[in-house]
Backbone as numpy.savetxt, mean C-alpha at the origin, in Angstrom:
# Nx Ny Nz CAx CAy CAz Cx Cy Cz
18.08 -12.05 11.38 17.27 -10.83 11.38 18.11 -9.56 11.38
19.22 -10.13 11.74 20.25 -8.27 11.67 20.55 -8.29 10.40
21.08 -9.12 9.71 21.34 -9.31 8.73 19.80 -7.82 7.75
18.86 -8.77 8.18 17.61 -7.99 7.56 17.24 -6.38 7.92
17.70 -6.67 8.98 17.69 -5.21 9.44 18.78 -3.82 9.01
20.11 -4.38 8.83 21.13 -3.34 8.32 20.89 -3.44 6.94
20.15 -4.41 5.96 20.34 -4.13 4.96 18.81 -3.33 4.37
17.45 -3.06 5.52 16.38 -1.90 5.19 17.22 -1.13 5.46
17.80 -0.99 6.32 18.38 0.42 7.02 19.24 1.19 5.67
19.87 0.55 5.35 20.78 1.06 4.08 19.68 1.14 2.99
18.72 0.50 2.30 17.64 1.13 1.50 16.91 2.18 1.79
16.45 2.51 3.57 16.11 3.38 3.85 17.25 4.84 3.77
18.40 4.53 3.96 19.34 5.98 3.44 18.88 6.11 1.87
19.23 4.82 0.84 19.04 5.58 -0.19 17.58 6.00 -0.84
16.44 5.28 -0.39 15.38 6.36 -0.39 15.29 7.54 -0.22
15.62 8.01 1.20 15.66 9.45 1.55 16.63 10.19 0.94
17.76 9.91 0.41 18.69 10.43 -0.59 17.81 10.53 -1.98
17.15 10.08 -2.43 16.46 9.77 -3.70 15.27 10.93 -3.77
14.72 10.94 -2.19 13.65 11.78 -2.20 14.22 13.34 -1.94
15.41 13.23 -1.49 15.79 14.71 -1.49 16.54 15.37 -2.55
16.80 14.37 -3.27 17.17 14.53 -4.90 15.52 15.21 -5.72
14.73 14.49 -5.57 13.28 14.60 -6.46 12.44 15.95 -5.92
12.86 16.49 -4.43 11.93 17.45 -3.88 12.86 18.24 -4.52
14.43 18.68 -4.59 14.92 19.67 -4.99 14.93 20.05 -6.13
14.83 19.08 -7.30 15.12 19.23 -8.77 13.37 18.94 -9.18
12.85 18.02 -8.80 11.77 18.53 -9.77 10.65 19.23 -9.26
10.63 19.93 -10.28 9.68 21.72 -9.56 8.08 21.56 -10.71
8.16 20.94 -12.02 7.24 20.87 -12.68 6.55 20.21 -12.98
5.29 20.01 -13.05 3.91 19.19 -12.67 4.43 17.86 -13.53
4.78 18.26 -14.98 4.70 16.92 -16.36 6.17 16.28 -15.74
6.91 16.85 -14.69 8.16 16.01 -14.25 7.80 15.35 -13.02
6.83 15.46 -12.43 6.40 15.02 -11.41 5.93 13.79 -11.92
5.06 13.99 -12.51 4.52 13.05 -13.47 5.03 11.96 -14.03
6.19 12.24 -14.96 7.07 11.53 -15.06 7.68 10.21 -14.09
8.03 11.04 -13.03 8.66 10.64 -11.73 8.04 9.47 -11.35
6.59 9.68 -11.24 5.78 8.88 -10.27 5.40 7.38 -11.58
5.22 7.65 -12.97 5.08 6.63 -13.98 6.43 5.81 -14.04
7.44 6.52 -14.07 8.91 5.70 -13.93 9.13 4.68 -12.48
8.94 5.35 -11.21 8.92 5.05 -10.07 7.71 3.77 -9.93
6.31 3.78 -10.79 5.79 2.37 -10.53 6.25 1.55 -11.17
6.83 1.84 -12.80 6.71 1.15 -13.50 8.14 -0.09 -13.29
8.86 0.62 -12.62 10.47 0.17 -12.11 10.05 -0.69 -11.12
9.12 -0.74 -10.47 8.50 -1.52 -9.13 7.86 -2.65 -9.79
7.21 -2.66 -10.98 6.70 -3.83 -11.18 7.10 -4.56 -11.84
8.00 -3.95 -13.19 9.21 -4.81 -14.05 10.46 -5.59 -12.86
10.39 -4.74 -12.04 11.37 -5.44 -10.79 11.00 -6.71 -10.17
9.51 -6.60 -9.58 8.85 -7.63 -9.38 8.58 -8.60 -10.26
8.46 -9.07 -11.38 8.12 -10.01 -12.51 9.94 -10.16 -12.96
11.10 -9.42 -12.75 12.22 -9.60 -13.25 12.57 -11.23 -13.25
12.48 -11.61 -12.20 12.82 -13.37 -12.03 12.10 -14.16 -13.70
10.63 -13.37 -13.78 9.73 -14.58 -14.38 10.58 -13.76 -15.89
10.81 -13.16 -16.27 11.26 -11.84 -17.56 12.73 -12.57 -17.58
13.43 -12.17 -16.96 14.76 -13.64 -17.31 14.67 -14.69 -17.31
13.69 -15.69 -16.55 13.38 -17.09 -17.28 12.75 -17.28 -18.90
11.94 -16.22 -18.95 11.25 -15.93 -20.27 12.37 -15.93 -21.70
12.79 -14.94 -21.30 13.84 -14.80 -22.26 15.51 -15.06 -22.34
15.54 -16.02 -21.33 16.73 -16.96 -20.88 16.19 -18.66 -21.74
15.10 -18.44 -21.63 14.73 -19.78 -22.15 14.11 -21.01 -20.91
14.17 -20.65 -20.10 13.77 -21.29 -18.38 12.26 -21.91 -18.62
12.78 -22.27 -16.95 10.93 -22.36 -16.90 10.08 -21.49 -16.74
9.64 -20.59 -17.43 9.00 -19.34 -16.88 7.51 -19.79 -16.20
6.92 -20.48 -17.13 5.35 -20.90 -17.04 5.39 -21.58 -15.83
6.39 -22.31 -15.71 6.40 -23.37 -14.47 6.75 -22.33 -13.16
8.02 -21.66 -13.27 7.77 -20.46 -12.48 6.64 -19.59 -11.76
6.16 -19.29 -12.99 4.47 -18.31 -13.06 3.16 -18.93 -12.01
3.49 -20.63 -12.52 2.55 -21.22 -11.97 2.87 -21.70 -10.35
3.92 -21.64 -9.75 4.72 -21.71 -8.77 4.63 -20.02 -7.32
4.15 -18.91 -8.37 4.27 -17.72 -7.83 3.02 -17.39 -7.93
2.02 -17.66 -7.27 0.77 -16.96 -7.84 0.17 -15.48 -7.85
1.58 -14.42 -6.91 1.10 -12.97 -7.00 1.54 -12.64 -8.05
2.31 -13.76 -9.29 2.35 -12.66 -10.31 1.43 -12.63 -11.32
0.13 -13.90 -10.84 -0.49 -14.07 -11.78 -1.87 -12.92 -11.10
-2.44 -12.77 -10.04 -3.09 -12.20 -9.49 -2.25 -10.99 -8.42
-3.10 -10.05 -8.24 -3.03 -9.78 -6.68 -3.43 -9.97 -5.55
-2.60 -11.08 -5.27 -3.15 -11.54 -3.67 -3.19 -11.37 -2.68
-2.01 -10.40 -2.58 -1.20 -9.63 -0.89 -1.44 -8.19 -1.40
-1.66 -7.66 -0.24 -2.14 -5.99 -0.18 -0.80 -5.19 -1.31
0.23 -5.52 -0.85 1.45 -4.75 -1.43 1.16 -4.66 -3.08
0.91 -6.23 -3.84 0.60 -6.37 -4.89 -0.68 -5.41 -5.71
-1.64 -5.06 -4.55 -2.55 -4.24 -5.13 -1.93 -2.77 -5.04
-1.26 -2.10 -3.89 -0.66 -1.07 -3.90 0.36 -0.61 -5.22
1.22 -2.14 -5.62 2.01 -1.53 -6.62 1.34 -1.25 -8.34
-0.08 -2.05 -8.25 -0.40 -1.65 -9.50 -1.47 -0.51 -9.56
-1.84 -0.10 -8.12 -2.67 1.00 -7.98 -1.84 2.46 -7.89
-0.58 2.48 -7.75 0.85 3.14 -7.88 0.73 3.67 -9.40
0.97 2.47 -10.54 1.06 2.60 -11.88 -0.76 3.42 -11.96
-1.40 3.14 -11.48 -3.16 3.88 -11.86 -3.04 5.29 -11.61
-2.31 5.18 -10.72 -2.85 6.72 -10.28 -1.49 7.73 -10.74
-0.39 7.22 -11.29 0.48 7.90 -12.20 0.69 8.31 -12.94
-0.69 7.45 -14.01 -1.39 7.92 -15.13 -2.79 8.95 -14.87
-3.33 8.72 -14.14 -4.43 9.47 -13.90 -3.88 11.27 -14.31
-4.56 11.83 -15.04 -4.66 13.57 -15.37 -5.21 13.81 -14.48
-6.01 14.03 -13.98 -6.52 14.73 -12.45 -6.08 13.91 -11.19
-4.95 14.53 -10.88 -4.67 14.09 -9.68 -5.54 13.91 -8.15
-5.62 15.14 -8.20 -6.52 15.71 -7.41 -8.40 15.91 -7.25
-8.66 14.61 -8.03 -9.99 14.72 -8.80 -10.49 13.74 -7.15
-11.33 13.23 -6.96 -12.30 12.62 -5.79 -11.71 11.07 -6.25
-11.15 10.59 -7.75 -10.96 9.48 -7.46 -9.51 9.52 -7.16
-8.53 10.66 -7.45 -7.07 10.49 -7.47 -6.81 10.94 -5.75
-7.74 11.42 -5.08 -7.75 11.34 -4.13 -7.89 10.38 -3.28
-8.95 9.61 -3.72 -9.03 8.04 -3.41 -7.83 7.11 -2.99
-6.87 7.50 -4.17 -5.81 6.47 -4.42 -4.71 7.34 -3.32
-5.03 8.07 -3.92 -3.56 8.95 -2.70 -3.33 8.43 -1.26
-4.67 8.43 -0.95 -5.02 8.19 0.52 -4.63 6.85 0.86
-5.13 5.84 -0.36 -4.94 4.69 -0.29 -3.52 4.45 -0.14
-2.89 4.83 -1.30 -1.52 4.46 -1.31 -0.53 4.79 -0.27
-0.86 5.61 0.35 -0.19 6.13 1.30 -0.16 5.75 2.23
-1.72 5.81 3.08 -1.81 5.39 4.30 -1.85 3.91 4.71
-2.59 2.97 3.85 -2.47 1.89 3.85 -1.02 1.21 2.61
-0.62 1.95 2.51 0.82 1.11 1.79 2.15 1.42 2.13
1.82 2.47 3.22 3.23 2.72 4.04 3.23 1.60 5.02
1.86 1.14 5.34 2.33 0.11 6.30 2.61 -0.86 5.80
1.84 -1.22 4.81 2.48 -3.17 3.99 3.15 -2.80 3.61
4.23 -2.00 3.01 5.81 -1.93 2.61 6.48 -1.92 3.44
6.41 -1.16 4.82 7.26 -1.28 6.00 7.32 -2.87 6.56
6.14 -3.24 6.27 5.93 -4.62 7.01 6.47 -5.83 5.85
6.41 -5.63 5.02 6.77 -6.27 3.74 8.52 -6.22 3.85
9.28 -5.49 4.34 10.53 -4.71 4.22 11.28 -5.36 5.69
10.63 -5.30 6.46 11.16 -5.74 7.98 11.09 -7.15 8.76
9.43 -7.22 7.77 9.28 -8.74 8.09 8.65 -9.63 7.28
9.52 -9.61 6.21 9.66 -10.34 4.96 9.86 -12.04 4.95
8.55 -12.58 5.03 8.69 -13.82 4.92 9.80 -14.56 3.97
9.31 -14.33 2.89 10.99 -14.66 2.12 11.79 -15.22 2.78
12.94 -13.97 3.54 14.05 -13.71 4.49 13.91 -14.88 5.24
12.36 -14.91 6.17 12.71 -15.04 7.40 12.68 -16.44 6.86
12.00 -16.68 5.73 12.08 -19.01 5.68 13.20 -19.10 4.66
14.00 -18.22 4.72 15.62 -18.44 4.26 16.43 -17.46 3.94
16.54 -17.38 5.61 17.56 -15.86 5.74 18.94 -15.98 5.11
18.95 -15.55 4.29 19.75 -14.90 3.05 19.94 -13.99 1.95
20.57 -13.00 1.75 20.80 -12.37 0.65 20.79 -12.54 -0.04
22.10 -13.33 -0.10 22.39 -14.44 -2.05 21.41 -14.56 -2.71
20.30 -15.36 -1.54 19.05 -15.97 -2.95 18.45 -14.58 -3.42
18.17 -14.72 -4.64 17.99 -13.53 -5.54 16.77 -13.12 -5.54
15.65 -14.15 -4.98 14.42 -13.61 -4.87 14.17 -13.38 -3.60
15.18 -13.21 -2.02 14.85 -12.73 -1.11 14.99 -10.92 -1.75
16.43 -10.93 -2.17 16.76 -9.71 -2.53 15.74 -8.86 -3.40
15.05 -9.53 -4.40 13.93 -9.00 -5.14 12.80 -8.83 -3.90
12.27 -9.19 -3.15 11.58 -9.40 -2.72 11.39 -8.12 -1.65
12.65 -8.16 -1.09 12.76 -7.26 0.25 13.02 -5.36 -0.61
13.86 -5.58 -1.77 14.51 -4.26 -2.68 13.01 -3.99 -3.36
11.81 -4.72 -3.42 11.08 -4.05 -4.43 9.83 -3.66 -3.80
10.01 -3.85 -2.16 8.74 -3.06 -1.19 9.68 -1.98 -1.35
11.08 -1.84 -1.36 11.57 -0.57 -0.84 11.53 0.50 -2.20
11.19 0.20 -3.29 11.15 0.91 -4.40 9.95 1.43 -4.28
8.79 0.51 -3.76 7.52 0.84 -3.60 7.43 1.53 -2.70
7.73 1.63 -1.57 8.00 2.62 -0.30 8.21 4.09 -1.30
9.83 4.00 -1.87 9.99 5.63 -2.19 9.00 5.72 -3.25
8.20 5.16 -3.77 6.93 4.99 -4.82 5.78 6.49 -4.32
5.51 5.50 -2.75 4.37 5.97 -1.77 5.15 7.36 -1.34
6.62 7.77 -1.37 6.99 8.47 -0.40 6.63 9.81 -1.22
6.94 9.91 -2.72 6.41 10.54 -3.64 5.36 11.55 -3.40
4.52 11.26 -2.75 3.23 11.65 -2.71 2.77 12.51 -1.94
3.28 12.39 -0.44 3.79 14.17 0.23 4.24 14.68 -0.14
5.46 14.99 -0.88 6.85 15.33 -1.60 5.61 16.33 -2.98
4.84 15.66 -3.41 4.57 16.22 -4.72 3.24 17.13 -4.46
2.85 16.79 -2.86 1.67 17.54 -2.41 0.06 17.00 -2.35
0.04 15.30 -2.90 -1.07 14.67 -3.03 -1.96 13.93 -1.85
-0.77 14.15 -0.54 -1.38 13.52 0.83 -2.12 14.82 1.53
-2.90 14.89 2.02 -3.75 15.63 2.86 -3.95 15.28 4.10
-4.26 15.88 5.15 -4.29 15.51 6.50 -5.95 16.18 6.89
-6.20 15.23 6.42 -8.03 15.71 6.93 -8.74 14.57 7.03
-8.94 14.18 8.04 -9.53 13.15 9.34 -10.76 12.38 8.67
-11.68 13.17 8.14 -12.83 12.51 7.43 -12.79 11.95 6.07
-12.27 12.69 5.13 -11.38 11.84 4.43 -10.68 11.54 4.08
-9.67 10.96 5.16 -8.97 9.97 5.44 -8.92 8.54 5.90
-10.16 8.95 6.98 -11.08 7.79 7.71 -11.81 7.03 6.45
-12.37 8.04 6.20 -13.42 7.23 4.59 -12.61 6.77 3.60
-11.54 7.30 3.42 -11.27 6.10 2.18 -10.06 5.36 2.72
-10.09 5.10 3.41 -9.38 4.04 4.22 -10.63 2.83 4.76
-11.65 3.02 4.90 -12.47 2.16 5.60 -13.33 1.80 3.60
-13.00 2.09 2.59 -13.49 2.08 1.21 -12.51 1.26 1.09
-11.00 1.30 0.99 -9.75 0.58 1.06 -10.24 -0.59 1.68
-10.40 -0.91 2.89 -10.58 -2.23 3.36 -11.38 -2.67 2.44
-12.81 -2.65 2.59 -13.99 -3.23 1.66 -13.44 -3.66 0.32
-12.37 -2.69 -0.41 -12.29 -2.88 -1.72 -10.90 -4.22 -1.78
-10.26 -4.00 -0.83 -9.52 -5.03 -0.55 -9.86 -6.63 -0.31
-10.99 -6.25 0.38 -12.00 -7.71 0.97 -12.34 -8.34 -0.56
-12.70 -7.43 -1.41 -13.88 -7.81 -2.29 -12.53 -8.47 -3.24
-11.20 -7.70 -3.19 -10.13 -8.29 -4.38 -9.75 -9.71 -3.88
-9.35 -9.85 -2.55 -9.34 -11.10 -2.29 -9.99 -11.92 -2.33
-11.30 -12.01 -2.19 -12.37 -12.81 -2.54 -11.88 -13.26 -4.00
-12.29 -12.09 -4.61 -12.20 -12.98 -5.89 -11.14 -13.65 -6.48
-9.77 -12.98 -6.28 -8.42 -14.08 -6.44 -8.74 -15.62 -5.53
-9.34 -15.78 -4.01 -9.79 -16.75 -3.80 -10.19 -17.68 -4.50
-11.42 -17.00 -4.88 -12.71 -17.60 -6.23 -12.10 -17.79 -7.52
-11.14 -17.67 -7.67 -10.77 -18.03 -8.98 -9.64 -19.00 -8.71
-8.90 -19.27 -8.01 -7.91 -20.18 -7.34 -8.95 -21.25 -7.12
-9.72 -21.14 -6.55 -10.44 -22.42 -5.66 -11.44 -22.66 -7.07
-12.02 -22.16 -8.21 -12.35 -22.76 -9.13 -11.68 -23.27 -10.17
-10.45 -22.37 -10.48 -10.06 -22.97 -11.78 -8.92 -23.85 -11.17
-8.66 -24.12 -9.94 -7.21 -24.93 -9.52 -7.61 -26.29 -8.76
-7.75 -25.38 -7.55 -8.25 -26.28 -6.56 -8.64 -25.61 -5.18
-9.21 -26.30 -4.25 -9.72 -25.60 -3.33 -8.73 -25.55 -1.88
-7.69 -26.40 -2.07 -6.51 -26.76 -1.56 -5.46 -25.35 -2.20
-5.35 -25.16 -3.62 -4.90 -24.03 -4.04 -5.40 -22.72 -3.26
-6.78 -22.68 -3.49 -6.92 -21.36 -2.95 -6.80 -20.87 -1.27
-6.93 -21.90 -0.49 -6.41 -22.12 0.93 -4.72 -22.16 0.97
-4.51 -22.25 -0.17 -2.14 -21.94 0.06 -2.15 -20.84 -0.45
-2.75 -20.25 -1.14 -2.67 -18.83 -1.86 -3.62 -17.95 -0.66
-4.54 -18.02 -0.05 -5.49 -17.63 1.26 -5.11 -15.55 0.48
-5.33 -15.45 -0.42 -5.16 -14.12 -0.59 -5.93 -12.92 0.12
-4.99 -11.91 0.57 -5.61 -10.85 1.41 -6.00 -11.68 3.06
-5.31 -12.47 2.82 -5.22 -13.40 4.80 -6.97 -13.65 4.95
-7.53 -14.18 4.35 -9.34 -13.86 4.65 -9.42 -15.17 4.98
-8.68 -16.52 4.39 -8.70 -17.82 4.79 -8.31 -18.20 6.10
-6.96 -17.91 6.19 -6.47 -18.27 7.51 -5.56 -17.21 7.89
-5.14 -16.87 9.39 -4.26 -16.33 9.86 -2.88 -16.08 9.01
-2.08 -15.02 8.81 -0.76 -15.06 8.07 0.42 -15.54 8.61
-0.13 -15.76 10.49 0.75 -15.64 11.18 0.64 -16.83 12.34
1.27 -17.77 12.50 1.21 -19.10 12.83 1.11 -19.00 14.54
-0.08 -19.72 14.91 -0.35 -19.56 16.44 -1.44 -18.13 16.79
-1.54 -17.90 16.01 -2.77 -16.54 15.92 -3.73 -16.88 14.91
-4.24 -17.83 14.98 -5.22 -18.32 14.13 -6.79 -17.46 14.02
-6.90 -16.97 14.90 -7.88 -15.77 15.06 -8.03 -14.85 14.09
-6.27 -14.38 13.60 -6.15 -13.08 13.32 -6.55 -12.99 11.59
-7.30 -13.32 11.29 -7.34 -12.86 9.58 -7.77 -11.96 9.73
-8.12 -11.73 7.78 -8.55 -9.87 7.37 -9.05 -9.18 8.05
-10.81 -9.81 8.77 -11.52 -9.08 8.48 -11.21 -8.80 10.10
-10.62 -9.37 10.59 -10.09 -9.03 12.37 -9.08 -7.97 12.35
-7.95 -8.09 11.45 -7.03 -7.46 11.27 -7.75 -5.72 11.03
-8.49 -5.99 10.28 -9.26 -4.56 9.55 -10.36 -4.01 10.95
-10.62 -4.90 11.76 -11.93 -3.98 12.92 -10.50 -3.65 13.86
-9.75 -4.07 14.01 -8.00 -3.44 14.81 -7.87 -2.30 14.13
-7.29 -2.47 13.16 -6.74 -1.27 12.12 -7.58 -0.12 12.08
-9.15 -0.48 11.61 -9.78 1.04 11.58 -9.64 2.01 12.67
-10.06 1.39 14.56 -10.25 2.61 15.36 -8.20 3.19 15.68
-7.23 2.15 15.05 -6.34 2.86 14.93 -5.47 3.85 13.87
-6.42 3.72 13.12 -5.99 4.29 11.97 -6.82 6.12 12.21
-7.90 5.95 12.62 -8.92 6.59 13.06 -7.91 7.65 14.39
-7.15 7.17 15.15 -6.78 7.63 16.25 -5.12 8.64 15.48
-4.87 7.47 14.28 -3.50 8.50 13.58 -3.77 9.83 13.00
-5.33 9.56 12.33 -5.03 10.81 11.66 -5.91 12.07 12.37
-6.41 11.69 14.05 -6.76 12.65 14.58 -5.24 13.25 15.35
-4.53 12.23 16.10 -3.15 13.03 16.16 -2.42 13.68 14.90
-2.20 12.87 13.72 -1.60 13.93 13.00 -2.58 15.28 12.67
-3.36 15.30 13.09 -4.65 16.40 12.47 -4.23 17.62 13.90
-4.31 16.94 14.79 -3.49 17.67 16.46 -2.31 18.05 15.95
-1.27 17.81 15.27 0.09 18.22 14.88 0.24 19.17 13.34
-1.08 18.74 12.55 -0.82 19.33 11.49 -1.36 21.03 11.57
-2.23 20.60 12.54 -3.39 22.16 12.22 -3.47 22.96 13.57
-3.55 24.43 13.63 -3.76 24.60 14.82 -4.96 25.06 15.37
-5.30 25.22 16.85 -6.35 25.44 17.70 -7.74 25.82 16.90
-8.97 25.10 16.94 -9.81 26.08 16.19 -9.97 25.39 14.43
-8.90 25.22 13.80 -8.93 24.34 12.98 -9.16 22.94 12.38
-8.91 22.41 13.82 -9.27 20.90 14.33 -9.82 20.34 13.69
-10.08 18.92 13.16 -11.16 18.13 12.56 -12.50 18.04 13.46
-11.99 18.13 15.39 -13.53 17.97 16.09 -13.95 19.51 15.90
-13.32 20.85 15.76 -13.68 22.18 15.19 -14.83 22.12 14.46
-14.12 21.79 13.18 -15.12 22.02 12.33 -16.46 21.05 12.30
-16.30 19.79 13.08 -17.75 19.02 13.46 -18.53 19.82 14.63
-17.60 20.55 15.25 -18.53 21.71 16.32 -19.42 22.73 15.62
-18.61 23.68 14.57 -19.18 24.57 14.13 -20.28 23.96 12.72
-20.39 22.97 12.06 -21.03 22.13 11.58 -22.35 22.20 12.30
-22.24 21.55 13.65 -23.18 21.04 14.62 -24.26 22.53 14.90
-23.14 23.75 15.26 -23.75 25.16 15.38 -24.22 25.45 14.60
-24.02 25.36 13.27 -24.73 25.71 12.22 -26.59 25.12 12.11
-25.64 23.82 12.13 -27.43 23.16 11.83 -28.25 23.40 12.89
-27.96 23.75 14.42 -28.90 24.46 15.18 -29.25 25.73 15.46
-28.55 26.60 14.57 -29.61 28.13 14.57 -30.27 28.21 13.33
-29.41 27.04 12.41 -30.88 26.99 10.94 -32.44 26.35 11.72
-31.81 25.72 13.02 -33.23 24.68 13.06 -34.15 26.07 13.72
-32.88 26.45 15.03 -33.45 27.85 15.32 -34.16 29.11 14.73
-34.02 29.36 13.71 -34.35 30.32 12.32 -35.79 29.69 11.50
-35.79 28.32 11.64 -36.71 28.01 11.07 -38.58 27.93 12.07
-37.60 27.79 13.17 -38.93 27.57 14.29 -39.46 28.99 14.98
């Protein structure tokens, strides 16, 4: 595990080197742009690299393919983050109700499965080693995805506003539930039902984590909301001051609708 640990630590320098390269030099919207289409697209050619040199090495790729099943679906949260990365890079309205959607998404819920993807990287831990080339892919391409997500303060697309933040984070779960299901449903029909219980995509089958058999999705997700709920009222306490508050403006909200009721009676 140290092993795993000095070598995030050193991805984490050159992220933040990377990001203080990108906040200083790029100043213009179509380079931003740029930035963020290069930055997914490097994340997911990275990820498929193993099956892309068997391909055109002459290998087993298919046998590979059929061996890896997140590259055939998205089954783990990270996998949906990195192609919802490439969606919203393309998106022209950034800032539109759905690019907001994704922002929120990507951010708040994909800073944590990359951190967690990055630190406690199954891979690693059922064969702690470097050498093998797909720990190294494995652990190097949450961290591409990380400075992916990191992008997104940096370019001005994260917001710190409590309600929606809460809401499309609790839209995130649901939409997550509903992707795993169906990678399930399609494992357990077109394979086997034994397949789709080893693939258990989005943890909804069984626990991810051995001796916590309790803990799947939809447990994991009634945890996560009232704490997720509790982050972005502290960062909302740190971002904004007195009067500005997210419970503020549900006060003066509240005042409002009782001197309209007042005015009307």
């Amino acid at each position: 595990m140290i092993k795993l640990i000095i070598f995030n630590l050193i991805l984490i320098v050159l992220i933040t080197f990377g990001l203080w390269l990108v906040k200083k030099y790029a100043k213009k919207e179509h380079v931003k742009s740029i930035i963020l289409i290069v930055a997914a697209a490097f994340t997911i050619i990275f990820h498929y690299s193993s099956f892309i040199f068997k391909l055109l090495s002459g290998g087993n790729a298919i046998v590979y393919l059929s061996e890896t099943p997140n590259l055939i679906l998205p089954i783990y949260p990270c996998n949906v983050v990195m192609w919802s990365a490439l969606i919203f890079a393309f998106l022209k309205n950034k800032k539109s109700r759905v690019g907001v959607f994704f922002a929120d998404y990507l951010f708040w819920f994909g800073i944590i499965s990359t951190l967690v993807g990055m630190f406690a990287n199954v891979d690693f831990i059922n064969n702690p080693t470097l050498a093998d080339y797909e720990n190294f892919k494995s652990i190097t391409a949450h961290a591409t995805l990380l400075f992916n997500i990191l992008l997104l303060p940096i370019f001005g697309y994260v917001k710190i506003d409590v309600k929606r933040n809460i809401t499309n984070i609790i839209i995130s779960i649901f939409v997550m539930g509903a992707i795993g299901c169906y990678c399930n449903l399609v494992f357990h029909t077109l394979v086997s039902e034994s397949a789709a219980y080893d693939v258990n995509s989005m943890f909804l089958i069984h626990s991810p984590f051995d001796g916590i058999e309790f803990l799947t999705y939809p447990v994991i997700a009634l945890i996560a909301t009232p704490l997720y709920f509790a982050l972005f009222v502290i960062c909302d306490m740190c971002a904004h001051k007195k009067g500005e508050r997210f419970y503020n403006k549900q006060n003066t909200k509240a005042d409002t609708k009782t001197d309209k009721l007042d005015n009307i009676n």
